[in-house]
N, C-alpha and C positions, 0 to 999 in steps of 0.2 A: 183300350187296346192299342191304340196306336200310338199314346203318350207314351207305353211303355216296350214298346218297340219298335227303338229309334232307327236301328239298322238295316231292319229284317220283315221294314212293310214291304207287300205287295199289291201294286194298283188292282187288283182284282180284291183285296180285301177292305180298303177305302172305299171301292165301289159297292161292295156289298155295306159298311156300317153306311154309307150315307140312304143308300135304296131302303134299309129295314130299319137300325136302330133310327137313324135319325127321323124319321116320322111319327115312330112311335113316342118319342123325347118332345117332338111338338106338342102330341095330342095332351103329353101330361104338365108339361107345362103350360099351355094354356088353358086347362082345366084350375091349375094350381092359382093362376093369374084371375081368372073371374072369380074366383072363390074370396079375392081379399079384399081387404075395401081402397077406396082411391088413392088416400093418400099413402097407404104403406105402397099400392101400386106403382107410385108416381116414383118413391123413392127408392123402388127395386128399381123401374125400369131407369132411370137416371144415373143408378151406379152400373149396371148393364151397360149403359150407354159408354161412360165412361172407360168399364174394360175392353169394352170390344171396337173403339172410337176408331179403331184402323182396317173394318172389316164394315165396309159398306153396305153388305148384303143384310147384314146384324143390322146396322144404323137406321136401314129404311123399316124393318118390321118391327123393332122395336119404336120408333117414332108413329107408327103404326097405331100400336097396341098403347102408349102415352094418350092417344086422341080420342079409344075408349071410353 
């Protein structure tokens, strides 16, 4: 939603996809994460690492989930 509406966000709907979608995007990606085995793991999260290398918050729980 909000990639494709560049002009026409409103902080009240930011605030709403971070409070509901994005929880439920945790739950399923880290359901989708135990389910693989280590090394595919290792090499998701490493290319993860690399897209998101400017976004801290990313960096730390993905180095998180690497220690799994």
């Amino acid at each position: 939603m909000i990639i494709h509406e560049y002009f026409g966000i409103e902080p009240e709907e930011v605030d709403d996809i971070i409070k509901k979608d994005l929880k439920n995007f945790k739950v399923e990606i880290e359901s989708l994460i135990s389910t693989i085995d280590n090394e595919l793991k290792k090499e998701l999260v490493e290319s993860f690492i690399q897209d998101n290398k400017h976004l801290d918050f990313i960096l730390q729980k993905l180095r998180k989930l690497e220690n799994e």
